[in-house]
Each structure stands twice: as structure tokens, then as C-alpha cells.
N, C-alpha and C positions, 0 to 999 in steps of 0.2 A: 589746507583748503578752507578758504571762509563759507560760515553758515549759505550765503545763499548762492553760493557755485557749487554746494552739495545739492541743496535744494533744488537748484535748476537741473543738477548731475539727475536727479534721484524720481524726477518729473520726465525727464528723456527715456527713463529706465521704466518706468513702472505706467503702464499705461489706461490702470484704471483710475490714474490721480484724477478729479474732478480740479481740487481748489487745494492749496496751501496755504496755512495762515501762521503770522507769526505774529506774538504779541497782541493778538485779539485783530488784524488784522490781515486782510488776503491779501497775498504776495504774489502770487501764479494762480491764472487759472487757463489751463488750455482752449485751444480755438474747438469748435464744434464742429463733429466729421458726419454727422448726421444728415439726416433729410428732411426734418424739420423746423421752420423758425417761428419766432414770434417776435411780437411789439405788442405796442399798448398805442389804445386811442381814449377821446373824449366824444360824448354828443349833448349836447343839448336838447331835454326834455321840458317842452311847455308845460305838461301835466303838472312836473315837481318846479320849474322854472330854478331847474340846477342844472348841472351836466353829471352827466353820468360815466364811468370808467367800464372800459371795455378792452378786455385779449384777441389780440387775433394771432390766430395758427396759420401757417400757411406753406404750401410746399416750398420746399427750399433748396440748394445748393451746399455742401457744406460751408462751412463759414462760419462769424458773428463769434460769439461769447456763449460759453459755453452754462448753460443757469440750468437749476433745478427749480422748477416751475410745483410751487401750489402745497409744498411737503410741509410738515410741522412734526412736532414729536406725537402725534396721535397716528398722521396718515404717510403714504408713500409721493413725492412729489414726483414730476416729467421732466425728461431733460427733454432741454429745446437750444436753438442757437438763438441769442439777440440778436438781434438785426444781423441775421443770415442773409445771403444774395439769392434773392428770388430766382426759383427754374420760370426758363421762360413758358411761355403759355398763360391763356385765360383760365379763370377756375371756377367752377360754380361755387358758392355761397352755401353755409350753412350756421344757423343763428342757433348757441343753446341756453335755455333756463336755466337756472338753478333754482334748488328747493329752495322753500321758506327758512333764515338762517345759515345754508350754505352760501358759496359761492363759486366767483368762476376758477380759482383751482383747484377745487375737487373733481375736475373734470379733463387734466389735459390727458387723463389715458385714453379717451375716446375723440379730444379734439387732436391729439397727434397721431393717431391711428387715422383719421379724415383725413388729415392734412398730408400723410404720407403717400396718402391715396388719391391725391390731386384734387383737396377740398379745400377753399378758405373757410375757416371755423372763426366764429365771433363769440366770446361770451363777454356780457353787459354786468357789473355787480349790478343789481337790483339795489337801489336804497331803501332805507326801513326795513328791508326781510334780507342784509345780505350781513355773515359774517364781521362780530364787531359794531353792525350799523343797522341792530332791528330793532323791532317795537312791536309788542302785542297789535295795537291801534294802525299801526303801518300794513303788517301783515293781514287785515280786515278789508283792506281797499286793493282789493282784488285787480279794477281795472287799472289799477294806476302799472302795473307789469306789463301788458303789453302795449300801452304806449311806450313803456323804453324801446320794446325792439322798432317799433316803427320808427323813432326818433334815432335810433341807430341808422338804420336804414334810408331815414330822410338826411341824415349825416354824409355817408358812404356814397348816395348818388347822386348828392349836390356836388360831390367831390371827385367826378370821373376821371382827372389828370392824377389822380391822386393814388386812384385806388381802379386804373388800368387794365389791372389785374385778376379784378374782378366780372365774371360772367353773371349782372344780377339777372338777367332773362334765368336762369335755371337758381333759386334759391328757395330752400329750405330752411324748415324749423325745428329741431328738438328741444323736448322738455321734459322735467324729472319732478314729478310732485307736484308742487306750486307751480313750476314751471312747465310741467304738464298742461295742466288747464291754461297757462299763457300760452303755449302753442295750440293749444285749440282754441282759443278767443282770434289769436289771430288766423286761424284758419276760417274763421265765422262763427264759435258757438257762443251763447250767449248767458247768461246766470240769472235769473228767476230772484230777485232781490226781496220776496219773499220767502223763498226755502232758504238763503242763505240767512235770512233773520233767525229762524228758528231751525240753524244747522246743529244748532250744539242744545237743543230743547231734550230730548228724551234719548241721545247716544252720541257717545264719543267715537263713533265710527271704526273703532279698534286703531286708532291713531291720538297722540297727544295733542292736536290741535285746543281741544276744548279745554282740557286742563289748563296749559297754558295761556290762553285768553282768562279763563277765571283767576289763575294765580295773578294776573296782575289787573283782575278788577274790570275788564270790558266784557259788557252786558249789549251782547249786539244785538238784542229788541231797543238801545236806545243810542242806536248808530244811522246815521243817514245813507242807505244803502241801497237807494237807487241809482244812484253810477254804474251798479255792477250788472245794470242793463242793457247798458250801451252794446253795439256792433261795432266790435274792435277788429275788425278783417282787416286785414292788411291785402290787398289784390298782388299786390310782389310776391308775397310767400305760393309757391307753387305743390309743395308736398310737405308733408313733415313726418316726424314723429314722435309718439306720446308715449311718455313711460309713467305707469304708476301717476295718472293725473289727477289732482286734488281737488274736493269737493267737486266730484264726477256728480254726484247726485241732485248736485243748484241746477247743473245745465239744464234748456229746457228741449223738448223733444224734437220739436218743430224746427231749433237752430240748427242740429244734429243733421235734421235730413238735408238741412240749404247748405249744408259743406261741398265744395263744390271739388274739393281736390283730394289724392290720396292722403290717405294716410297709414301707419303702421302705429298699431297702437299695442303693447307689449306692459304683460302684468309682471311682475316679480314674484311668484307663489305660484302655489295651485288656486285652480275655482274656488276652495274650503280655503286655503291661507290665507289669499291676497285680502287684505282690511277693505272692509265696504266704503270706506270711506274713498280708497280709489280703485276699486273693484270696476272695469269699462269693460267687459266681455257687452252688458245688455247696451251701452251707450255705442258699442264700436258697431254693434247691430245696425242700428240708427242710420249711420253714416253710409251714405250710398258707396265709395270706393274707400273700402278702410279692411286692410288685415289683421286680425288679432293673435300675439300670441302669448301663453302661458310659459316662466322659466319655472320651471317646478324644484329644483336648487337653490334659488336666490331668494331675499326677503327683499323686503320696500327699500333696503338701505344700501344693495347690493350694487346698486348704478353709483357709489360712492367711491373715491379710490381706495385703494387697497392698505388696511390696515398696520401699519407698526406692531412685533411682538407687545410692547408696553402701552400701545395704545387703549384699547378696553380698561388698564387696570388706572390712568390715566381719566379717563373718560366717568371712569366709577369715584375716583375722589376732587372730579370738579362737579359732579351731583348729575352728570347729565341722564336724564329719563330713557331716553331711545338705548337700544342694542347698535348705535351706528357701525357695530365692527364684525355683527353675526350674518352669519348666510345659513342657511338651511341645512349643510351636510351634505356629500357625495364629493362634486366639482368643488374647488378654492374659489377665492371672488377673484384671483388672476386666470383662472380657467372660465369662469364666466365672463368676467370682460371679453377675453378674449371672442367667444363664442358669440356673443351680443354687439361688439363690432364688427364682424363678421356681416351678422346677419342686418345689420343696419346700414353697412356701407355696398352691399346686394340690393337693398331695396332700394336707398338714393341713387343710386347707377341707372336702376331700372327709369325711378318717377322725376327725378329730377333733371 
């Protein structure tokens, strides 16, 4: 029997095969029996006057190509079908951040858990703060994030033949970190481009932000930092949610109260754990229609996917500063995801 009528034989037989490769090259990969799919889009951002790359998840039929979305030797990646055949139906819209440095596939365990659940999920790499493509100085222009999602969004509904399929009357926002405060910018709140000059003056907010701004030399009392005053409301975005949002402490109070829509705003700690620097129990106050909750299991890094055994040790000999791979003890970070999309795809059902 030749090599690849084994191979075929042995891919018939064995049904967890993903991919075979031979010769440094894949040879088989099976079709996707799932319910999830994905593609990839572009939009065009005035703010960077580039275009920006963007995932979408979306409920699906099985089908397409069967891909492990977002994995590396540090994290776990998602299987999803490429260009799976759309279930039919309209779908409400939900847009996610990423932190400063991540990007959008650290995230398909919560955009396919959405999407399974009859959500179109968008994630936008951020340029300057994504994965591969940041910059101390990038990561400082705070507003230039949520113009991408609006520039996604002003993409998607010039596009209605296109994207059909999408219900944007019901669309949401989540956000993790950096991408936290982008979905509250776009929900209305606004940054005090004073407190943000002297964010990093007398505390590092029990976060590496400010280390890493000095390690590469920006001094942002001599940064031009009144952009990050502007009213970035997007009126599309109808609810969101805010996880762990960064420089919670710029926003000012007054923006807070003109939020005009839900939100769920959800810390990773306890009251005593979670880092002040995105600490929102007193900011979620603020907000006229906003739920707050504490994971008392998880840290700041837990909304991240789920770690590789070799990942940590990995992570320890490319110098990175963060614990990205620690959770708190008790639940696993696959038991809290799980519990955290749970209670996340309960509240978009509700407000969205």
C-alpha cells in the first residue's frame, strides 16, 4: 500500500486527525463538522489611514476547512470551519478588543462559544498595540482604538449585500484591558487627558504599563494628549461588556453618568486583588445601567486562552514580565471561561 493510501486509510480510521503533513507539508486535512465558522475581513481606518484586519466568527453549518484558530506554543488555539456555510438566519453583532499587545486570537474561546450561540463575533487586530505590531508610543494614543471599531462598523454597513447576515440593530461591544476602555469610549466615556499625563507620576497601578512605557523612553508629560478627549460613542453599539478596563482611573465622572446603555462590567480578582489600575467596581457605580461582577478565581490574565503545559516556562525565557498563564487557584482557566461565557452570553440575550 503506498504512503498516502495509508494515510488516507489511517485519517478514515482515526477521527481525531486535525491535519497530516508530510515532508513539512499538509496533505489532508478534514472538513469541519462543527458549528462554528470563520473568515477574515479588512476596513479602512481614517484615524491610522490604513486598513485594519479583522476575524469574524459566525454561526455555521458544518462545512469549510477545518483550522485551529489563534494557538502558538505558549496558548491553546479554536477550531473553527473556514468558510463554513452560514445557518440561515439574522444574527446580532458583537465587536471584541484586545489588550494592549494581544490580539484577536486569544480570544476564539469566547468568540466561538458567541458564535455557537447565534452571535456574529468581530475581532479587529488593533495596530501599534496588537501582537508582533506594537509600540510603547502607539499604545499611548488611547483614542486611535476605538476608532477602529467604528471604522469596522462603518465597513460592515456600507456593506449590507455583503454581510446579510448580520442584525446591526442589536450590536454589542466587548473589551479586555485596553480593550476594555475601548468599549467604554465607545459606549460614551471619555479620558481626562490630564490624569492620563500623569498616569504613571507617583504608581504603577499594580500593572506593567508604566514600566514599559519608561523601558522604551516615553515621557508622557511630553506627549500631545488631548485626543484622548474626544467623545468616541459610537450610537450603533447598544450594550456591551467591560472586562478588566484599563486606565479606569483617566475616565471622567461626568462621562460615566451620560452612558446611555447597559453594561456588564466584570473584574478578574477580588475587591483586594483586582490592580487599581483597572479596578471599576467605583466607576461601574457611575454608570446609570451597569452590573458589576467580581471573579474571585481569576487574575487580570484569565480572559486570555488557555495556557500550553510549556507555556509559562516559555514565556519565562522570552523575559516576559506578566504571569499571562496564572489564575488564582480553585476553578482552572478552562472552568472559568467556561463560567464567564456563560454569564456573558446571559447578559447579551438579555440587553442586546
Amino acid at each position: 500500500m503506498s504512503t498516502f493510501k495509508k494515510l488516507a486509510r489511517l485519517s478514515s480510521v482515526v477521527g481525531a486527525v486535525v491535519a497530516i503533513t508530510w515532508g513539512g507539508y499538509e496533505i489532508f486535512r478534514p472538513a469541519y463538522d462543527g458549528a462554528v465558522g470563520i473568515t477574515k475581513g479588512k476596513a479602512y481606518a481614517r484615524v491610522r489611514d490604513t486598513h485594519i484586519a479583522f476575524d469574524i466568527w459566525y454561526p455555521a453549518q458544518p462545512g469549510g476547512k477545518a483550522v485551529t484558530v489563534g494557538g502558538n506554543g505558549v496558548f491553546f488555539g479554536t477550531e473553527a470551519g473556514r468558510f463554513a456555510p452560514l445557518r440561515d438566519g439574522k444574527f446580532p453583532l458583537v465587536i471584541i478588543s484586545h489588550g494592549a499587545g494581544g490580539n484577536a486570537g486569544q480570544f476564539g474561546w469566547i468568540a466561538s462559544e458567541l458564535a455557537d450561540n447565534g452571535y456574529v463575533v468581530v475581532l479587529p487586530n488593533h495596530p501599534g498595540t496588537t501582537s508582533g505590531n506594537a509600540s510603547a508610543e502607539a499604545a499611548v494614543r488611547v483614542w486611535e482604538r476605538p476608532q477602529d471599531v467604528t471604522a469596522v462598523l462603518d465597513h460592515m454597513t456600507s456593506r449590507q449585500v455583503e454581510f446579510a447576515y448580520v442584525d446591526f440593530n442589536r450590536t454589542a461591544v466587548l473589551g479586555f484591558s485596553a480593550g476594555g476602555y475601548t468599549a467604554l469610549a465607545v459606549s460614551g466615556a471619555r479620558v481626562d487627558p490630564d490624569r492620563l499625563q500623569r498616569f504613571c507620576d507617583e504608581s504603577d497601578h499594580g500593572m506593567s504599563d508604566c514600566s514599559f512605557l519608561k523601558h522604551f523612553g516615553v515621557d508622557l508629560h511630553q506627549m500631545d494628549l488631548s485626543p484622548a478627549a474626544q467623545d468616541l460613542r459610537d450610537e450603533r453599539v447598544k450594550s456591551g461588556v467591560i472586562v478588566d478596563p484599563g486606565i479606569i482611573g483617566t475616565i471622567t465622572e461626568e462621562s460615566l453618568a451620560d452612558i446611555n446603555i447597559p453594561l456588564f462590567v466584570v473584574n478578574l480578582g477580588t475587591d483586594e486583588s483586582v490592580p487599581s489600575g483597572v479596578h471599576a467596581l467605583e466607576a461601574s457605580e457611575r454608570i446609570p445601567n451597569a452590573k458589576h461582577l467580581f471573579v474571585p478565581d481569576a487574575t487580570h490574565f484569565s480572559f486570555l486562552a488557555e495556557c500550553k503545559k510549556r507555556g509559562p516556562e516559555i514565556l519565562r525565557k522570552e523575559g516576559e514580565p506578566d504571569p499571562l498563564c496564572k489564575d488564582a487557584g480553585g476553578r482552572s482557566r478552562g472552568e472559568i471561561h467556561d463560567d464567564l461565557a456563560r454569564r456573558v452570553i446571559a447578559y447579551l440575550d438579555q440587553y442586546t
